[in-house]
C-alpha positions in Angstrom: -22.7 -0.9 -36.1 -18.7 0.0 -34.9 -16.5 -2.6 -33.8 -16.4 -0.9 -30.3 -20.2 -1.1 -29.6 -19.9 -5.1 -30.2 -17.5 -5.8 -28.0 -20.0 -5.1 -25.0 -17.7 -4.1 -22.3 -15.2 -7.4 -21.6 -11.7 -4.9 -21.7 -13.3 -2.7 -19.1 -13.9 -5.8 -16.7 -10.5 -7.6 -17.4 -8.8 -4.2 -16.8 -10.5 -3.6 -13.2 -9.0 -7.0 -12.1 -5.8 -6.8 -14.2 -4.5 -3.4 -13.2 -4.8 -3.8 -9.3 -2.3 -6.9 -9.7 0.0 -5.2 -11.6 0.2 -2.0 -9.7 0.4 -3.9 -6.6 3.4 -6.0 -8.2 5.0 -2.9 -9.2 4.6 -1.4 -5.9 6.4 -4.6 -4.0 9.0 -4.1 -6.8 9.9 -0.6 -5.6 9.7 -1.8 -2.2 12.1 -4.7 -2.5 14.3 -1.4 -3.8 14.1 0.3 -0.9 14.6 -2.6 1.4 17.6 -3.9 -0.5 19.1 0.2 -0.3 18.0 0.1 3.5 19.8 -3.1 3.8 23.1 -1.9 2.7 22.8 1.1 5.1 21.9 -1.0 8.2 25.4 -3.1 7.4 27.4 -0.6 6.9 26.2 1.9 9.6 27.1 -1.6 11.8 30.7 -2.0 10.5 31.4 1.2 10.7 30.6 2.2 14.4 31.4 -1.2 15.5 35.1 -0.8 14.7 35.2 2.7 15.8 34.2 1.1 19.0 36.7 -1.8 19.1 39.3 0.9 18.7 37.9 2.7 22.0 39.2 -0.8 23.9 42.5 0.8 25.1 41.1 3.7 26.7 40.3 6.2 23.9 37.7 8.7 23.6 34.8 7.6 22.2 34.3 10.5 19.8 37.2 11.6 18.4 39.4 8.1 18.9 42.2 10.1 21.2 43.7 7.4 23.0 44.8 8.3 27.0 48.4 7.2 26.9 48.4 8.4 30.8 45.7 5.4 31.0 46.7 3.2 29.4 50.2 3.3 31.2 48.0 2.4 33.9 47.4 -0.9 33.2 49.2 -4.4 34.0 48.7 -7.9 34.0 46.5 -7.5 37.1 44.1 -4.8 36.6 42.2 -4.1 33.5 43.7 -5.1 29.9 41.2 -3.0 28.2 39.4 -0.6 30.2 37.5 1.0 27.5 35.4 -1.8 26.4 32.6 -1.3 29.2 32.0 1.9 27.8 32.1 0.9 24.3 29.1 -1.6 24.2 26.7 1.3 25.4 28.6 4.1 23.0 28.1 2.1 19.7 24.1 1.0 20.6 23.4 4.6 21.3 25.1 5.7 18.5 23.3 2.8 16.3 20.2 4.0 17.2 20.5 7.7 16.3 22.5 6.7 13.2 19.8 4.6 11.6 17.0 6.4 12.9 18.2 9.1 10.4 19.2 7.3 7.7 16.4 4.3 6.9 14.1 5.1 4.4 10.3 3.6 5.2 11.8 1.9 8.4 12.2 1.2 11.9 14.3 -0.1 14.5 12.7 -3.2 15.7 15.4 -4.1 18.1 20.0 -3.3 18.5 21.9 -5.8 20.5 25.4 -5.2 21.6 27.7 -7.3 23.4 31.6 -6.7 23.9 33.5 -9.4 24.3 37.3 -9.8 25.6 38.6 -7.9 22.2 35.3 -7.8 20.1 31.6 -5.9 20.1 29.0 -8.2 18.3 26.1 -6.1 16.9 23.1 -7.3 16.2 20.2 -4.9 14.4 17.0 -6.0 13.7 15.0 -3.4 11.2 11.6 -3.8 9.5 10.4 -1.8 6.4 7.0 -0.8 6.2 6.7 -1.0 2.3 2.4 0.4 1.1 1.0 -3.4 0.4 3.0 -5.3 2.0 0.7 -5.6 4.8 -1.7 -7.3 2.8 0.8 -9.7 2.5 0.9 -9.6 6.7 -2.8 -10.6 6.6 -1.9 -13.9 5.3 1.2 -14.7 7.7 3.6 -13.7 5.3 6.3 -11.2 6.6 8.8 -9.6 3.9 10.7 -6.4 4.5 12.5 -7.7 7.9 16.3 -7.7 8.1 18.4 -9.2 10.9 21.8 -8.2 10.5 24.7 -9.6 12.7 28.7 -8.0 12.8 31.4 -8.4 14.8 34.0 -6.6 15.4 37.8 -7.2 16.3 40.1 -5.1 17.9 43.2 -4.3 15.9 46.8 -4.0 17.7 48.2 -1.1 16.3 50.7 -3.3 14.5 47.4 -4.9 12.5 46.9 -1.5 11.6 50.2 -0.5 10.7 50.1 -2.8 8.3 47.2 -2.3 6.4 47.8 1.2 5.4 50.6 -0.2 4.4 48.7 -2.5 1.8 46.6 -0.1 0.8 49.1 2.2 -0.3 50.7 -0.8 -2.0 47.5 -1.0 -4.2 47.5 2.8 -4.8 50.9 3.2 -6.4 
C-alpha cells in the first residue's frame, strides 16, 4: 500500500477548517488597507476644504477665493467683521459631501458636521467602510472600519500668510 492511501483523509479535513480562517484573515488584512488609505483621504479632503473655507471669512468667493475688496470696505466695528463665514459653513459641508462621495473606496458617509465659529469652521466626518467579512464581525457587536475624524480650521490674516510663503521659500533655496 502507498503512503497516501494510509493517511485516510485527516489533510483534507484540517484544510476545510484551516483555509476559511486564513482567507478570512487575509481578507480583513486588505480591508484594514483600504480603511487606513480611506482614512488618509477623509483627513485630508477635511483640511483642505476647511481652510479654503476659513479664507472665504472676509467676503471672498467661495470657488475661486476672489476676495470683494468693495465688501469688505464695507465693514466696521459695528456691522459684520466677517461676513463670509455664514456662507462658508454650508459651502464646505456641501462640498465635503460631493468630495468624499467620489473619492472613498468601499465607503460611505455616515454623517458631516460643520460649525463656523468667530474665525474658525470645525468639521466633523464620520465614515464607515463596508470591508466583505467584516460583518461577521458585526454579528458579534464588534464594529471595525468606522472613522470619526474631527478638524478645525483657523482663519489666517493675510500677514499669517505672508509669512509662510515666506518660510517655505526659506526651505526651498
Amino acid at each position: 500500500m502507498s503512503a497516501m492511501q494510509k493517511t485516510g483523509g485527516y489533510i483534507t479535513v484540517e484544510m476545510s477548517l484551516i483555509l476559511p480562517m486564513v482567507l478570512f484573515a487575509l481578507l480583513l488584512l486588505m480591508g484594514y488597507v483600504c480603511y487606513f488609505m480611506n482614512c488618509g483621504v477623509v483627513q485630508g479632503t477635511m483640511e483642505e476644504i476647511s481652510a479654503k473655507g476659513t479664507d472665504t471669512f472676509q467676503g471672498g468667493d467661495y470657488d475661486t477665493g476672489e476676495i470683494s475688496y468693495a465688501r469688505l470696505n464695507q465693514r466696521n466695528l459695528y456691522t459684520e467683521m466677517f461676513p463670509g463665514k455664514e456662507t462658508a459653513a454650508g459651502e464646505v459641508k456641501k462640498e465635503l459631501k460631493q468630495e468624499l462621495s467620489a473619492h472613498l473606496f468601499l465607503g460611505r458617509i455616515s454623517d458631516i458636521s460643520v460649525s463656523s465659529g468667530m474665525t474658525q469652521i470645525k468639521v466633523q466626518v464620520e465614515t464607515s467602510f463596508s470591508v466583505p467579512g467584516a460583518s461577521f464581525l458585526e454579528m458579534f457587536g464588534i464594529r471595525v472600519f468606522q472613522h470619526k475624524g474631527t478638524y478645525e480650521a483657523s482663519y489666517l490674516e493675510e500677514m499669517e500668510k505672508v509669512r509662510g510663503w515666506s518660510v517655505i521659500e526659506g526651505t526651498m533655496d
